[in-house]
C-alpha positions in Angstrom: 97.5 102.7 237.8 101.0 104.0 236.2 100.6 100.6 234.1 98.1 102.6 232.2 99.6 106.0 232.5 102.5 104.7 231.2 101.0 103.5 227.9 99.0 106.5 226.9 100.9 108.4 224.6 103.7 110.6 225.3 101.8 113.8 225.0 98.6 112.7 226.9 101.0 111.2 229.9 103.2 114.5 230.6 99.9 116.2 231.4 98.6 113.8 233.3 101.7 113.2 235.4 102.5 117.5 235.6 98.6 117.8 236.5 97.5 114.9 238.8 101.1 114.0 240.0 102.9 116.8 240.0 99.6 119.4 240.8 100.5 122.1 238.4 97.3 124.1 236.7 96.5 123.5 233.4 97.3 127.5 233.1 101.1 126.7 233.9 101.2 123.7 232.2 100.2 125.6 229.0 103.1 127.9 229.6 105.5 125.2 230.2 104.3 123.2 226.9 104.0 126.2 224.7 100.1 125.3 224.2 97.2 126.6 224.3 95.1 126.0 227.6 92.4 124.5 225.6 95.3 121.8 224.2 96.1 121.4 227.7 92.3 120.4 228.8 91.2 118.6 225.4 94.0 115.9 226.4 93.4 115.7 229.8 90.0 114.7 228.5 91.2 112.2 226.3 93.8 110.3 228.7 91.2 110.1 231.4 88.9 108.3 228.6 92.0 106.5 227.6 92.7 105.5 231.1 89.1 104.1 231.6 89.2 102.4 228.6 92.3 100.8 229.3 91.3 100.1 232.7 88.1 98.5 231.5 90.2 96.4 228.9 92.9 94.8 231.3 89.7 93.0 233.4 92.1 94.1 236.6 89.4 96.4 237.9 85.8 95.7 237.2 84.2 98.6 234.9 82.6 100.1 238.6 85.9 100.2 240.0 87.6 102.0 237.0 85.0 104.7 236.6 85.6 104.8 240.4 89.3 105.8 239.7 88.1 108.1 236.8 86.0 110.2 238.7 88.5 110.5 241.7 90.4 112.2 239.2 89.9 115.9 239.1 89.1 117.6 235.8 90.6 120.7 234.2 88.8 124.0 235.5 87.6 125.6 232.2 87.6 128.8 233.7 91.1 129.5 234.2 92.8 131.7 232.6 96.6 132.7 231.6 97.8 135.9 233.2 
């Protein structure tokens, strides 16, 4: 998997490695970027479509067993909010 990780883009990889890696909230993750929460949660979005795409496009996992690792990823709470 960090095959893929490591060829999203820079700003799409530091949140998925500080959110799924490292566990930190998309709430302190917007603190520690300097972004909005919404920034924070629009590219998780994207990497985990980037990630399935990518997945799907190397033929190393079939397309059932990269939505497989998709959806074992957790998504971003959209109800959080920055104290």
């Amino acid at each position: 998997m960090w095959e893929f990780i490591f060829s999203l883009d820079e700003d799409l990889r530091v949140i998925v490695v500080l959110h799924y890696y490292q566990g930190f909230q998309v709430k302190e993750i917007a603190k520690m970027l300097h972004v909005p929460q919404g920034t924070v949660k629009s590219r998780l979005f994207r990497a985990r479509n980037e990630l399935k795409k990518l997945i799907e496009e190397n033929k190393k996992y079939s397309a059932e067993e990269a939505l497989k690792v998709i959806e074992k990823m957790p998504k971003a709470k959209f109800d959080e909010t920055v104290e």
